[in-house]
N, C-alpha and C positions, 0 to 999 in steps of 0.2 A: 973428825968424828962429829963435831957439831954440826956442821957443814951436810952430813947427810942427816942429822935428826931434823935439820927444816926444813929440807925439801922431803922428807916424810911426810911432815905434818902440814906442808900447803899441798902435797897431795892429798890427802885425808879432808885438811878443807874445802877443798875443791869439791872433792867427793860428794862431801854433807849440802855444801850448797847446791850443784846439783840436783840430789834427792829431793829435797825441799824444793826445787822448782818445779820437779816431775812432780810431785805431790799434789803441790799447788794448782799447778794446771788440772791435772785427775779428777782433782775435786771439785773443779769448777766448770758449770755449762751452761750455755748459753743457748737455748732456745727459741726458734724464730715463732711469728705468729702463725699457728694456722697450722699446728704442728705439735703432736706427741710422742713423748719418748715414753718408751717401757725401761725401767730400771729390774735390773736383778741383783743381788745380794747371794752371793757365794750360789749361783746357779736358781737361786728360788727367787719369783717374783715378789719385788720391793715395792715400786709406787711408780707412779706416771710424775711425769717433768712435763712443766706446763709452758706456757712460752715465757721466758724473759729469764735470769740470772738463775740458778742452783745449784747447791753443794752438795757432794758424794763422797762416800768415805774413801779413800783410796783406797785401791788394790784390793779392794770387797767389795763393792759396788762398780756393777758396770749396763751399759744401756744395749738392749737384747734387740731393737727396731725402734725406726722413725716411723712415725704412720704421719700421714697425711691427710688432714682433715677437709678440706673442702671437697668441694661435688667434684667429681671425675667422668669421663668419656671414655668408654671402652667400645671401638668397631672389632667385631665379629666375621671373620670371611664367610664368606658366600657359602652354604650350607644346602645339599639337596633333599628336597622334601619330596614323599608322596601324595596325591593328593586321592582322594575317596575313587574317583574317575579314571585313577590309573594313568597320572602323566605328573611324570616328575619334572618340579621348578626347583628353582637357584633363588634361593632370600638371604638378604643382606639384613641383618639387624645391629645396632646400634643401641649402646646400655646407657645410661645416665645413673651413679650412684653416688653415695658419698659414705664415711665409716663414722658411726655414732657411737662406739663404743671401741678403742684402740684394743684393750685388753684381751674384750673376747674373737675381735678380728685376728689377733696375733697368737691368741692359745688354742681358739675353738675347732681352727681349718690352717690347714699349712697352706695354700693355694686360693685364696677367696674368687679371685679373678678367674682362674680354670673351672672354680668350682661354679661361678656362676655360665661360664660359657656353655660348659656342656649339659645343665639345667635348661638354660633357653635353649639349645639345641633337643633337646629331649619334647623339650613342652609346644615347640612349633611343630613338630611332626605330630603331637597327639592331636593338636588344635588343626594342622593343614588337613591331616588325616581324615577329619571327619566331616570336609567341606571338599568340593568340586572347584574345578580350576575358577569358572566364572564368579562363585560366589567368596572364593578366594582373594580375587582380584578386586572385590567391592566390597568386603571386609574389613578393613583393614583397621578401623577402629575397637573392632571385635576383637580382633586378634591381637593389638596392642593392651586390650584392658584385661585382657583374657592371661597373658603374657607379667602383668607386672602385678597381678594379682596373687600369681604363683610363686614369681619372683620375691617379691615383698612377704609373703608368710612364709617362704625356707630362709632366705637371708637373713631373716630378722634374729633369729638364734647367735648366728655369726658377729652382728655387732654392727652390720652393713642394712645401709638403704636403699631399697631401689627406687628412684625417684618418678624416672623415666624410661620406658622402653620403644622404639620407635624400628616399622619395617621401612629399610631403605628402599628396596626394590626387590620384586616380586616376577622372574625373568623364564616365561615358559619356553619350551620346545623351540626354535627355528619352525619347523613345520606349522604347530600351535600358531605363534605369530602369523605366518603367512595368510594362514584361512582366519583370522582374527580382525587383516586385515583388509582381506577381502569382503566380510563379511561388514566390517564397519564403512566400505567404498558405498556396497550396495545397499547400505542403509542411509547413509549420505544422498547417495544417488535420487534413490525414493524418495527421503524427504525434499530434495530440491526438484522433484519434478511435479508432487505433490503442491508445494508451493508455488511452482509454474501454474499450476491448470489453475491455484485457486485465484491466482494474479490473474489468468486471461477470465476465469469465469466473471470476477466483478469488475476488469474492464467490458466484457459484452455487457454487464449487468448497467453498468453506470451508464456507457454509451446507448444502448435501448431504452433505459430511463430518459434520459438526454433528447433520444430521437422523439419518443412519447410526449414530454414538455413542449417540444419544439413544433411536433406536429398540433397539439393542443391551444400552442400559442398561436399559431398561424390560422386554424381554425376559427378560431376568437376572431382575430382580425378580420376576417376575410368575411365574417359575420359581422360583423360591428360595420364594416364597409359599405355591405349591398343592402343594409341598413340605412346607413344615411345617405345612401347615392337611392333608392327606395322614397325617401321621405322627400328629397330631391326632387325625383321627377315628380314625385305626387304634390306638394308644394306649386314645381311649374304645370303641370295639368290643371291644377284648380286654379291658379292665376289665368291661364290662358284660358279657361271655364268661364269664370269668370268676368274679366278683360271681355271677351265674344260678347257675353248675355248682355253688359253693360251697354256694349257699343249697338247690339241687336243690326248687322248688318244683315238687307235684304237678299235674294236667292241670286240675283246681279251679278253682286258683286262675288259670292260665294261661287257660284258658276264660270266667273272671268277670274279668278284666282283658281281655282282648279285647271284650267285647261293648260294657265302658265306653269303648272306643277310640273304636266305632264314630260313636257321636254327634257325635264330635268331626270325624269328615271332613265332617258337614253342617250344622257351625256357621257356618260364614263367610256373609257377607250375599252375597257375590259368587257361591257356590258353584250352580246351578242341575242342575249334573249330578249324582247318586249314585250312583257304581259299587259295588255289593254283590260282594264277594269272594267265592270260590267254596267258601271256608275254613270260611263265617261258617255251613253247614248242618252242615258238622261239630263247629263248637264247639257248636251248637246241640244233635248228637245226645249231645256230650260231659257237658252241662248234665241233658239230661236224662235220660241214662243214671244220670247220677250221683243223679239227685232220685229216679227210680225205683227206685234201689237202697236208697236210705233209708226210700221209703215201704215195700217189701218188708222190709227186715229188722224194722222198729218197727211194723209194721204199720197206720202213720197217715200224716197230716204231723209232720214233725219240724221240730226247727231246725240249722240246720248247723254252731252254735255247741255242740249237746249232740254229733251223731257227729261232730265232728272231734277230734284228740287236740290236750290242749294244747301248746303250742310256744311259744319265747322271742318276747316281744311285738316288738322289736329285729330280729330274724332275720325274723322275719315279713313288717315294714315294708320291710325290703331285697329279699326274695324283690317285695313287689310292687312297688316301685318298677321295679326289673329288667324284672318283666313288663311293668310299663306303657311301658317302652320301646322290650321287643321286639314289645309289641302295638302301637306308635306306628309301628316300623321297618318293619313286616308290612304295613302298614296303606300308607303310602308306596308300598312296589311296586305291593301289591294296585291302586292308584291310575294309575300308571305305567303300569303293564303288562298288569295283568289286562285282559282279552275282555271284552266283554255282555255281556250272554244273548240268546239266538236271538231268542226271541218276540218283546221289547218290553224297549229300554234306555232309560235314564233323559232322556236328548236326547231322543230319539222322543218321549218321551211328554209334555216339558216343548212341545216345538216342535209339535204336532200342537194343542194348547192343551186335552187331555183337562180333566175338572173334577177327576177325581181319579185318583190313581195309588194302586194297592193292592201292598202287601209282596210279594204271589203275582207280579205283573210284574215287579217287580225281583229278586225268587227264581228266574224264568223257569219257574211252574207253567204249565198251559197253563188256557184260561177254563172248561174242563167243571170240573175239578177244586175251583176258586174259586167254581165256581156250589153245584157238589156241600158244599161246606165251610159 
């Protein structure tokens, strides 16, 4: 009899410890940070549990939701929109919120998260609705502010934030694309051939500058040259001007340097023509007036080394140098510029292919005269 009254009563204790553990525990909670609990009390709401140790009454108090405080990330599937122009796209949107008020998130709305989707759903069709695909497409900050604008004044009642609202992607027609992107080929295309022509225009442009410098510098030059090749000769003319007057050689010697000139215009291999100067009958009468005046006075031949007077050997050399270059210079026009002779010039008679050509035809005697001689 005894025997079952205490195993009675360590069941009974058992019992009560138990109880008191269950209790114990009940009443105690422990909440993390970042994190609200709604308490409720026999069905009606009690008080919010904050983060860290709290006590509840057992078996009357119990926690109705966790809410979760920090910012949260809600995607949204792909949603088809119409747009003003009559071509429906597919937008992806993206929610950023967070809940600022546990109580009325958890009394206000049974569903926050549904309740916000289908708001953005609602408000991206009114906002795509009243734009065109294109200006759709280049929107998008419109439409984001536009978006959490609407967002943020319904939510607010609820106890939620809308922090952020962002479009992923904005995905028209197959078709749409294809001429979208034909359309951005051939503007591609045009700018870069646009940028062609303007590359070759200001290389012709630099390059014809360039040629223009080039010919301007060379210009210059070429001026500046005949310039001092100019001052040149004129320098050497007035020396040899000069040099002549100084030395005052007589008609002599200007006469005996002359006729040694004349060989010289018909040395060249090349030379087929000889023009005879008109000059060269007068040096001749010069020559022999002078020979005739020495046979008359000695009454022989002479030499031209006894009637000349003597003179500085030095002064001499210079007088004929002089002349040999005013007979050289003379000698050039005569070339230049002198006429034939009437009768028979020196071409005619190379080109007609005579066998011989006589002094008299290049002097322009006429044939009686030549026959007569």
């Amino acid at each position: 009899m005894m025997g079952a009254l205490e195993a009675v009563l360590i069941i009974v204790a058992a019992l009560v410890v138990l109880w008191v553990v269950l209790t114990v525990v009940r009443s105690v909670r422990i909440v993390p940070q970042q994190r609200m609990d709604i308490v409720e009390r026999l069905g009606k709401y009690h008080r919010t549990l904050k983060p860290g140790m709290n006590l509840l009454m057992p078996f009357l108090d119990s926690v109705r939701s966790k809410v979760d405080m920090r910012e949260a990330v809600q995607s949204f599937p792909p949603q088809p929109v119409i747009t003003s122009d009559n071509l429906v796209v597919s937008i992806d949107t993206v929610l950023y919120y967070r809940v600022v008020d546990p109580v009325r998130a958890t009394y206000e709305i049974a569903s926050f998260l549904q309740a916000i989707e289908q708001l953005t759903v609602t408000t991206l069709r009114n906002v795509i609705g009243s734009m065109d695909l294109e200006k759709a497409l280049t929107s998008r900050d419109e439409i984001n502010q536009h978006l959490s604008s609407v967002l943020d004044e319904t939510t607010g009642r609820w106890g939620i934030k809308v922090t952020r609202v962002e479009i992923k992607a904005i995905e028209p027609p197959a078709s749409i694309r294809d001429s979208m992107e034909k359309q951005m080929r051939a503007e591609r295309d045009r700018r870069a051939a646009i940028l062609n022509a303007e590359g070759i225009k200001q290389s012709q442009i630099l390059t014809a500058d360039g040629d223009r410098q080039a010919a301007v510098l060379r210009a210059q030059g070429e001026r500046e040259a005949r310039i001092l090749q100019a001052e040149g000769q004129a320098k050497a003319i007035q020396t040899v001007f000069n040099a002549v007057h100084s030395a005052n050689p007589d008609s002599k010697v200007l006469a005996y340097q002359y006729l040694q000139a004349l060989p010289q215009i018909a040395a060249g291999q090349s030379n087929k023509v000889w023009i005879v100067p008109a000059e060269l009958t007068k040096a001749l009468e010069g020559i022999g007036g002078a020979l005739g005046g020495l046979v008359q006075d000695t009454g022989g031949p002479t030499t031209t080394e006894a009637s000349l007077p003597e003179a500085d050997p030095s002064v001499l050399d210079q007088a004929l140098a002089e002349a040999q270059a005013v007979a050289a210079e003379t000698e050039q026009e005569a070339v230049r510029g002198l006429p034939a002779p009437a009768h028979l010039t020196a071409r005619e008679a190379l080109d007609s292919g005579a066998p011989e050509v006589h002094a008299a035809d290049l002097l322009g005697e006429p044939p009686q005269q030549r026959e007569s001689a």
